[in-house]
SEGU-759244 format. One record per residue (C-alpha): x, y, z. Coordinates in steps of 0.5 Angstrom, whole numbers, plus 500, padded with zeros to 3 digits. Layout:
<nodes>
<node xx="X" yy="Y" zz="Z"/>
...
</nodes>
This chain:
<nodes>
<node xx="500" yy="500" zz="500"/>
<node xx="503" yy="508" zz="498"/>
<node xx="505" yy="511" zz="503"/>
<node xx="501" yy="517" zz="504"/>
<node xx="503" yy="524" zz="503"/>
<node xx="503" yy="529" zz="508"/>
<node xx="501" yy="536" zz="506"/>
<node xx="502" yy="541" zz="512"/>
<node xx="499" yy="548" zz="513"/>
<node xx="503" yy="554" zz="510"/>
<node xx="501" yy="561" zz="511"/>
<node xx="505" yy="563" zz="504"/>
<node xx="499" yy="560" zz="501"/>
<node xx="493" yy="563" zz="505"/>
<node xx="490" yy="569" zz="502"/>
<node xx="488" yy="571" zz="509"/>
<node xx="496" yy="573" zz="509"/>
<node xx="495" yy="578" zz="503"/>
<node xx="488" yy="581" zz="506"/>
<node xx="492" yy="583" zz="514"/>
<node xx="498" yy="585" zz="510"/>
<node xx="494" yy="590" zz="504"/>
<node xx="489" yy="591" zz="511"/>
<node xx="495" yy="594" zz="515"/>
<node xx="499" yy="597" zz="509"/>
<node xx="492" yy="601" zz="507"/>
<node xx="491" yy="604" zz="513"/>
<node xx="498" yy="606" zz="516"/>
<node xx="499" yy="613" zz="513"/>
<node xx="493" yy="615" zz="516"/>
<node xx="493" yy="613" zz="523"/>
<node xx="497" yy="618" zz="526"/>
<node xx="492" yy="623" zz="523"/>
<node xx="486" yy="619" zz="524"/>
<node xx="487" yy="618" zz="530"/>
<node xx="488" yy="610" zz="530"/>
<node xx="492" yy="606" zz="534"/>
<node xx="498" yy="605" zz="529"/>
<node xx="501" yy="598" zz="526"/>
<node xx="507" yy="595" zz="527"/>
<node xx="511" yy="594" zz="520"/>
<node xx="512" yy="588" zz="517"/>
<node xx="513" yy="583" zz="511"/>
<node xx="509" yy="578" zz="509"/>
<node xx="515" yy="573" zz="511"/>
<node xx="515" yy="576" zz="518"/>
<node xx="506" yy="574" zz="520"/>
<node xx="509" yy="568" zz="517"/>
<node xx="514" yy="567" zz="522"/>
<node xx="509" yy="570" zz="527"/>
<node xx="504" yy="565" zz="526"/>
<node xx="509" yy="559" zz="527"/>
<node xx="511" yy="560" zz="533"/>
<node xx="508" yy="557" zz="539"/>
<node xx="511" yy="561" zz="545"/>
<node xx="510" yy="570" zz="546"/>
<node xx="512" yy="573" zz="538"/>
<node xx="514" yy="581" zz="539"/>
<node xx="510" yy="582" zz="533"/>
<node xx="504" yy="578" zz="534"/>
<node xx="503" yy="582" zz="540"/>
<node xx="504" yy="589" zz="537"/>
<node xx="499" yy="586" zz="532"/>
<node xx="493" yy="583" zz="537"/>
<node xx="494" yy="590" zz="541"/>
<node xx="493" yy="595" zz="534"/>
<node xx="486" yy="590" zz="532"/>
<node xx="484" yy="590" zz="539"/>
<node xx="485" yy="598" zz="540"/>
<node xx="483" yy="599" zz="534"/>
<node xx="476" yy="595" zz="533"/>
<node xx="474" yy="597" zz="540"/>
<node xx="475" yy="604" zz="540"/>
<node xx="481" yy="605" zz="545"/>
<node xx="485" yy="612" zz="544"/>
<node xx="490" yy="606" zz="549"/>
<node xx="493" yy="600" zz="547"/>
<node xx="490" yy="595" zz="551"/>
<node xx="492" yy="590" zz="556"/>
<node xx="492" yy="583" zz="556"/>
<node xx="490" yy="582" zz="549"/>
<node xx="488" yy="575" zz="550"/>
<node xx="483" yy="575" zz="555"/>
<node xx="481" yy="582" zz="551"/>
<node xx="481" yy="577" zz="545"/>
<node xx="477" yy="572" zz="548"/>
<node xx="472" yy="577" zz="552"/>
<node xx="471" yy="580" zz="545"/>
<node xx="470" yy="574" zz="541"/>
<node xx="465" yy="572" zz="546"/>
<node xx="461" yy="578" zz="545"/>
<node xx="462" yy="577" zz="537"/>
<node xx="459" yy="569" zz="537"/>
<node xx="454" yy="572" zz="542"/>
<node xx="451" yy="577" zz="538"/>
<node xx="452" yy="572" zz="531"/>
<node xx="457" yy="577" zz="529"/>
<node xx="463" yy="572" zz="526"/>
<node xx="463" yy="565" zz="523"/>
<node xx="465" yy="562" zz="529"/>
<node xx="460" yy="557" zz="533"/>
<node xx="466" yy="557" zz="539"/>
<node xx="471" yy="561" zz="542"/>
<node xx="478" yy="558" zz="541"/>
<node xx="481" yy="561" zz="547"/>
<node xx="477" yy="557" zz="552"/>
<node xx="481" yy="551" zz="552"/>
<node xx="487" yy="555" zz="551"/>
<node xx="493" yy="559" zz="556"/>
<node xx="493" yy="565" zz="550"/>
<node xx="493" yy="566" zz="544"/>
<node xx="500" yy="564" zz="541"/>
<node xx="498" yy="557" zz="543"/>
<node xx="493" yy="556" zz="538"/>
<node xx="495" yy="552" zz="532"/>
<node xx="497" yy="557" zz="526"/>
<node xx="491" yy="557" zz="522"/>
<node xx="486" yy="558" zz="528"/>
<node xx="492" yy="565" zz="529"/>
<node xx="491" yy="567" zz="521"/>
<node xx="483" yy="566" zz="522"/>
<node xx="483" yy="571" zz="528"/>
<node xx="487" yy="576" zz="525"/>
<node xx="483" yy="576" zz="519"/>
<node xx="476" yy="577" zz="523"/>
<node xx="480" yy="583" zz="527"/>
<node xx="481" yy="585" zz="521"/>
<node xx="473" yy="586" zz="519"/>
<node xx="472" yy="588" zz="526"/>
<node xx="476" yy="595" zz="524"/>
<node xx="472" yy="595" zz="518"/>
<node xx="466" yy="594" zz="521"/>
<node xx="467" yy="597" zz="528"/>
<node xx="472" yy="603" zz="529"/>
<node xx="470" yy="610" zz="528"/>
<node xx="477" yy="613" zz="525"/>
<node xx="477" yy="607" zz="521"/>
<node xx="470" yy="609" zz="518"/>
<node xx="473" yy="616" zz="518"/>
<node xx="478" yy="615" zz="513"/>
<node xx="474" yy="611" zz="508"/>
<node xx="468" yy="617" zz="508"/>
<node xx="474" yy="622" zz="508"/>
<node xx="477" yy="618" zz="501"/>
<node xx="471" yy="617" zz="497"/>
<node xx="467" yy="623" zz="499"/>
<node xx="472" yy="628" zz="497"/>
<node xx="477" yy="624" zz="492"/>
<node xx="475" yy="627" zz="485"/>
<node xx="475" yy="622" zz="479"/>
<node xx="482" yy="624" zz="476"/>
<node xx="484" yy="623" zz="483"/>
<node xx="488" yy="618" zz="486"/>
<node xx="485" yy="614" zz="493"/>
<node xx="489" yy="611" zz="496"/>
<node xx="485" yy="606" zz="499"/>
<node xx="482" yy="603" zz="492"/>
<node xx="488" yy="598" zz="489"/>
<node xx="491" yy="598" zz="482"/>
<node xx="494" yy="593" zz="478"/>
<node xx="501" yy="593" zz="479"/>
<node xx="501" yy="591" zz="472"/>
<node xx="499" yy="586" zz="466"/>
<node xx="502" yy="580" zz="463"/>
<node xx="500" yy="577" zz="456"/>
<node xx="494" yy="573" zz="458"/>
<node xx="491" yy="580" zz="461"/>
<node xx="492" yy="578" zz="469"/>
<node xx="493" yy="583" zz="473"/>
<node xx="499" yy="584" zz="479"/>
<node xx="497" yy="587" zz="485"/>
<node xx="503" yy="589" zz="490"/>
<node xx="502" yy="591" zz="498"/>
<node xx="507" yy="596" zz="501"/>
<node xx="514" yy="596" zz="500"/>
<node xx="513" yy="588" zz="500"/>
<node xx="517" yy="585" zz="494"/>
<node xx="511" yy="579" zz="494"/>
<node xx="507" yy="580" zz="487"/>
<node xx="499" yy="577" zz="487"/>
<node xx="496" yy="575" zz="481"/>
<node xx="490" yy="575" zz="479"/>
<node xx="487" yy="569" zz="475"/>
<node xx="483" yy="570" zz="470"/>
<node xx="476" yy="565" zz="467"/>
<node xx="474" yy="565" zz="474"/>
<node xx="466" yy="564" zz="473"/>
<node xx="464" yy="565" zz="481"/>
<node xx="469" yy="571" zz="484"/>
<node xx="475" yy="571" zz="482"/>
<node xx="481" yy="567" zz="485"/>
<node xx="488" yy="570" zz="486"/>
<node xx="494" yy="567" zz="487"/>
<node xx="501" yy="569" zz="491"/>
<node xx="508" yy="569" zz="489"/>
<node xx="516" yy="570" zz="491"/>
<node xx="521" yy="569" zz="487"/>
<node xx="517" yy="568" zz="481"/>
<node xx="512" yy="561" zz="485"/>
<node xx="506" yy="562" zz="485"/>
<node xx="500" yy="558" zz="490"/>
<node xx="493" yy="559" zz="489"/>
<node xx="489" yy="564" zz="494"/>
<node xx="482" yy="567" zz="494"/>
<node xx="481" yy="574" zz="492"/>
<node xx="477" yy="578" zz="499"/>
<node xx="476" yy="585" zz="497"/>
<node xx="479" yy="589" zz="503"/>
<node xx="473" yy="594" zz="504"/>
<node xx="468" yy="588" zz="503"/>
<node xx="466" yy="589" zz="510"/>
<node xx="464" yy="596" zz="511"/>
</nodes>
């Protein structure tokens, strides 16, 4: 009988990379004018790395304590970010605000002892927490598509980093060197796929400002 091929889980390949990383990258330059609790920098590869650690990542808590403040509206950065983690994702399951049927904190010390997808998963729900949630946030997207004219650029819009002969288009976050690739003939949504030096995996495209 064939041995049976192991697949492990690689947060390359996983759009909710590109989705936090484009999140933070956004809404950077207007965070000190907004009012909003600034993120921390990063790389695609640095979240990476953040995720696969099981014990306490510098990063990882810069990151949770910026979403947290952000989505509940703290001019202060929060203390305990995962029992403020877990209290708000209670709130959320309760109020049948998230995709969630149970807190994964609960049978857990913290949040770094959670498996990495569970991590990923998280941090994309905070994601949509802020876009649905934080006042400044919401500020700064009425700001931009109010008042930017048509032959304007908005910097929260994004635009093909450029095109190649099969017309699919490329897409770069920030100053990361990671480019994201639109396939094309997709009939339901569209798909996306990532790359760093010239490999690419497939990803599913999630509009960062779907979840206004």
């Amino acid at each position: 009988m064939p041995a049976t091929e192991t697949i492990q889980w690689s947060p390359q390949s996983q759009w909710e990379i590109a989705f936090v990383f484009a999140f933070t990258t956004t809404f950077q330059p207007e965070a000190r004018q907004a009012g909003l609790y600034p993120f921390p920098k990063f790389q695609p590869e640095d979240l990476e790395h953040a995720l696969l650690q099981t014990e306490e990542s510098d990063l990882m808590d810069q990151i949770l304590c910026s979403f947290l403040s952000n989505a509940l509206n703290r001019k202060k950065g929060v203390d305990g970010c995962s029992r403020t983690l877990q209290e708000l994702i209670t709130t959320k399951i309760k109020a049948f605000e998230c995709d969630l049927t149970e807190n994964p904190l609960l049978n857990h010390n913290n949040f770094h002892s959670l498996a990495p997808e569970v991590k990923l998963n998280l941090l994309r729900l905070l994601v949509e927490w802020q876009l649905q949630d934080c006042v400044n946030i919401h500020s700064v997207i009425d700001t931009y598509f109010k008042n930017v004219k048509k032959n304007q650029t908005n910097p929260l819009e994004f635009v093909p980093f450029g095109y190649d002969s099969k017309k699919r288009a490329y897409f770069q976050f920030g100053d990361s060197a990671w480019l994201w690739r639109e396939k094309t003939g997709i009939k339901n949504g569209f798909q996306w796929e990532t790359g760093k030096n010239e490999s690419f995996y497939g990803i599913q495209l999630v509009n960062i400002l779907s979840a206004v």
